[in-house]
C-alpha positions, -999 to 999 in steps of 0.1 A, spaced: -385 562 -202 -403 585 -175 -388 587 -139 -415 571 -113 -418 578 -78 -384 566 -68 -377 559 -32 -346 569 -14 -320 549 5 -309 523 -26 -277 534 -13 -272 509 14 -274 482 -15 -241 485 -19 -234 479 19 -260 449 18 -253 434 -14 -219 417 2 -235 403 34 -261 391 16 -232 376 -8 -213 362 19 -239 346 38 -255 322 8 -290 338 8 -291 347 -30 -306 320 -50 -304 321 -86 -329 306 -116 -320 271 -123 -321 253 -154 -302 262 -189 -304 300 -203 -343 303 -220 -343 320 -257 -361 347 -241 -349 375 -228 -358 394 -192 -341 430 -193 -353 453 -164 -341 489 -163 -330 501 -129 -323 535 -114 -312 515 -80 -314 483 -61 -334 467 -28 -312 446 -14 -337 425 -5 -346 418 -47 -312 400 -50 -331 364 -41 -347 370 -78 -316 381 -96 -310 352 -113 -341 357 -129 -330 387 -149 -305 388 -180 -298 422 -185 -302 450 -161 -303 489 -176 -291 515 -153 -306 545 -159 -292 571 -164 -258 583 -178 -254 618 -188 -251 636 -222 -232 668 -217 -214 691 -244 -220 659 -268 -204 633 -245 -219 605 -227 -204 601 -190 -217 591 -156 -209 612 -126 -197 596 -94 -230 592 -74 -243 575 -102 -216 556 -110 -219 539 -77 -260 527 -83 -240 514 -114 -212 492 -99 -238 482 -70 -252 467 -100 -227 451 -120 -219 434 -85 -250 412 -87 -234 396 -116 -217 375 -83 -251 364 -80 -258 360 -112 -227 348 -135 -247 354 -166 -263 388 -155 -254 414 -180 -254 452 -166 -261 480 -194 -263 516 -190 -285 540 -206 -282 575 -218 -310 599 -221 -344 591 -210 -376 619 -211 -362 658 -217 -328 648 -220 -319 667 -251 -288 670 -271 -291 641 -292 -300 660 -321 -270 685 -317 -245 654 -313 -258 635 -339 -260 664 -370 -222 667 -376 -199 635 -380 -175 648 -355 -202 652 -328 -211 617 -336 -175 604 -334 -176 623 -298 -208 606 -284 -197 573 -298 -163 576 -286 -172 585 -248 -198 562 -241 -173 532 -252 -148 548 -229 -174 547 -203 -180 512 -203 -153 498 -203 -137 526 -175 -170 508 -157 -170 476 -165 -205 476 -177 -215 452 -209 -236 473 -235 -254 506 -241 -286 515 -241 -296 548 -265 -327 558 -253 -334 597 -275 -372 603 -272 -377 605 -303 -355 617 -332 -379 637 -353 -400 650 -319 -397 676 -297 -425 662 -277 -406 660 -247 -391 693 -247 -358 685 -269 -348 700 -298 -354 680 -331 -345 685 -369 -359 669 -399 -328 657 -406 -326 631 -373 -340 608 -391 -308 603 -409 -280 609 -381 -299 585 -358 -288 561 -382 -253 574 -383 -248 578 -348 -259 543 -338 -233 535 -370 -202 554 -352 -216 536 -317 -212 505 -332 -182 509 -343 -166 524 -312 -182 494 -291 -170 470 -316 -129 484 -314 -136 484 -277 -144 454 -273 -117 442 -299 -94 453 -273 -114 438 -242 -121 403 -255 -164 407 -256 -186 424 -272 -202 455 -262 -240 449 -272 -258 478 -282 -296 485 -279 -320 511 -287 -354 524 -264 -378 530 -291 -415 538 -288 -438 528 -322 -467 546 -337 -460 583 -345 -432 583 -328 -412 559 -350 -416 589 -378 -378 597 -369 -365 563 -375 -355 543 -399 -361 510 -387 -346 489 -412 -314 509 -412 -310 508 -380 -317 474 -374 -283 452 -380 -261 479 -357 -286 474 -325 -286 436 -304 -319 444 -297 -348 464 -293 -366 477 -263 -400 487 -275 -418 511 -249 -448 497 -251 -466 513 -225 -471 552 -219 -498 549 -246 -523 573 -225 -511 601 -207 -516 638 -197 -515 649 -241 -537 620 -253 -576 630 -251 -592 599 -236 -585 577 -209 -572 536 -221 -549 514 -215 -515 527 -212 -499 494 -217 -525 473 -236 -516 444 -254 -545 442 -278 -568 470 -290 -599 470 -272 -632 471 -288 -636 509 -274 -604 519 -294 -612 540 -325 -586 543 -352 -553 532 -351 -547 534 -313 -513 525 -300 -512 489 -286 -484 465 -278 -493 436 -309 -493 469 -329 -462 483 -323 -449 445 -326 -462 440 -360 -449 477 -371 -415 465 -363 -418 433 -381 -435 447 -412 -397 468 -412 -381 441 -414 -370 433 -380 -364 396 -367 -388 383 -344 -359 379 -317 -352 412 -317 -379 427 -303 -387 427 -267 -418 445 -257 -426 465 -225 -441 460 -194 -453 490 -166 -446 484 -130 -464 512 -125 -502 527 -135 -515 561 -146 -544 575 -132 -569 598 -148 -596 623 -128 -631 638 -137 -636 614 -163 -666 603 -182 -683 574 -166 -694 556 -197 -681 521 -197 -668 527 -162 -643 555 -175 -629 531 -202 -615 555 -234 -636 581 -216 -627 622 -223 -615 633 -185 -606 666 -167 -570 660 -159 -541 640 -158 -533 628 -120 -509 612 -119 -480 576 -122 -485 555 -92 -457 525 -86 -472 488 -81 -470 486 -43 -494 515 -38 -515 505 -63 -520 473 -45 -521 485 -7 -543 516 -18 -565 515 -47 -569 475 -63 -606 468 -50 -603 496 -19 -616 532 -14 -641 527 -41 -618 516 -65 -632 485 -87 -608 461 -114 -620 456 -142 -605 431 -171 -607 437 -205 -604 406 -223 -599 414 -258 -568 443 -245 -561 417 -222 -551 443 -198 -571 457 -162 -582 485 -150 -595 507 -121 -629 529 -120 -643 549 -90 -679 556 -96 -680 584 -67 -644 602 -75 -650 597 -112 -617 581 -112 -598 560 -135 -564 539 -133 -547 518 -161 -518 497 -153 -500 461 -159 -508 432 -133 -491 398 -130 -524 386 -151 -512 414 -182 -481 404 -179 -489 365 -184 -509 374 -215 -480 393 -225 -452 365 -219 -479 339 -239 -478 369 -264 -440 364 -265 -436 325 -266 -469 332 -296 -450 352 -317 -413 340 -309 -401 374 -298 -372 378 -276 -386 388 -241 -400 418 -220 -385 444 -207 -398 471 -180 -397 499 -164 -389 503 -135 -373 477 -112 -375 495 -75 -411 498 -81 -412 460 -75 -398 456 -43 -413 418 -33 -408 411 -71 -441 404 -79 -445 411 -115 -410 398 -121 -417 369 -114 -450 367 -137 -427 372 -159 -403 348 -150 -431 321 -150 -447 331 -179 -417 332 -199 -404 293 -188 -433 274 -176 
């Protein structure tokens, strides 16, 4: 997961969330619980998204903290984390996860290579749920095997990643022995090359589910522009370019359920400058990474304005932005992405979509494409 242009103030959710509470103006999802799953990570919460709650099942906050080999939260983020879990008022069946890790947050490898260091991680982050009342754990190492990111790595990761989600699940398990529930246990795991750490099949029967990142698949170290969260390959992709139906069908060809996998969804685009204007920057070489830009300024400043032109590609099923006079380009998900996505889902009997990252959709746009596409 990669932190996106987070605004500040979510603290007064935990003011608002009680007046909003008291005075009947949350509206939860009717109708019995669908087989598909919505799970949004969140690094805080707009009040004013808690009309929509009842339309998520699982929020992840992001992030706790792996220190010396133990996973905690400190106290300012322990507070985004119960202003969460108090939604579940909202939303009875809302449950409230919380990750650990996320992009450069190392130590993973150094917890995971001995079985005491193991124990230790597993140990702490049951201790910390159940200290916070929170329902599951989220492991998100990116990636066992790679140092991509800045993290150390060994060869031998791809081993204790099996291990340590082993002495997670059994920690969770005697935890929630004692609590009366169970402590679910999911993994953030991206496909392609970056699977090389993991054994999927081992892994598979300690996890609940998995969160496949299915987006990110063009950025600042990839040589051509594309779609960073395709769901097809477009015609224009050469060789075995990362796509969402392909990270899906590695995953099943491992041996994992259907059910199990929910696939990703960006509220937030990539943008790409001084690219090649052949099929209007479309997997085009370019000059430099610009930069992540969240949903609501994509669609106040560049979806058709300031020379910036969508473009759908119908075999990716995913859009686009090109700028002929800035030599510009801009992928990204849209509520029409993310319908061909949740059709994608119901298609292939998978259990749901998951994004990344809930403040960036502050009118609750694209969660509700979701929603819709999902139970209509």
């Amino acid at each position: 997961m990669r932190k996106v242009l987070l605004r500040p103030g979510r603290c007064l959710a935990g003011f608002l969330l009680p007046l909003l509470l008291a005075t009947g103006s949350v509206v939860t999802a009717a109708g019995s619980p669908s087989p598909y799953r919505i799970v949004g990570y969140a690094t805080g919460w707009d009040p004013a998204q808690t009309k929509d709650v009842g339309k998520i099942d699982t929020l992840i906050f992001a992030f706790a903290q792996l220190k010396d080999g133990r996973v905690g939260i400190d106290a300012e983020h322990a507070k985004t984390l119960q202003t969460l879990l108090a939604l579940k008022s909202a939303n009875p069946r809302l449950k409230v996860d919380v990750s650990v890790g996320g992009w450069t947050v190392g130590g993973f490898s150094e917890a995971a290579s001995t079985a005491e260091g193991r124990q230790k991680f597993a140990d702490s982050a049951a201790q910390m749920l159940t200290t916070q009342h929170a329902d599951g754990l989220d492991v998100d190492w990116e990636y066992p095997g790679h140092h991509e990111s800045g993290i150390r790595s060994s060869p031998e990761d791809k081993a204790n990643f099996t291990l340590l989600l082993k002495a997670t699940r059994a920690s969770l398990d005697r935890a929630g022995t004692k609590d009366g529930k169970h402590y679910t246990l999911s993994a953030a795991i991206a496909d392609g090359p970056f699977v090389s750490g993991i054994d999927i099949g081992a892994v598979d029967p300690l996890l609940d589910w998995f969160n496949l990142m299915t987006y990110d698949f063009v950025n600042a170290a990839t040589p051509t522009t594309g779609h960073h969260t395709g769901l097809h390959a477009s015609p224009l992709v050469k060789g075995d370019g990362r796509t969402t139906d392909r990270a899906v069908q590695q995953f099943l060809a491992a041996g994992v359920a259907p059910q199990k996998l929910v696939i990703g969804a960006a509220l937030y685009g990539r943008e790409f400058a001084d690219v090649k204007a052949d099929h209007a920057g479309l997997y085009q070489t370019y000059g430099h990474f610009q930069g992540m830009i969240a949903w609501p300024e994509l669609k106040q400043r560049y979806i058709d304005t300031q020379g910036y032109v969508r473009h759908w590609d119908e075999v990716a099923q995913a859009p686009w932005l090109w700028n002929a006079k800035t030599h510009r380009f801009v992928t990204y998900d849209d509520p029409q992405s993310i319908a061909a996505k949740a059709a994608y889902v119901r298609a292939e009997h998978l259990g749901g979509i998951m994004y990344w990252e809930q403040t960036n959709d502050p009118t609750d746009e694209l969660l509700d494409a979701m929603w819709k596409g999902l139970h209509d």
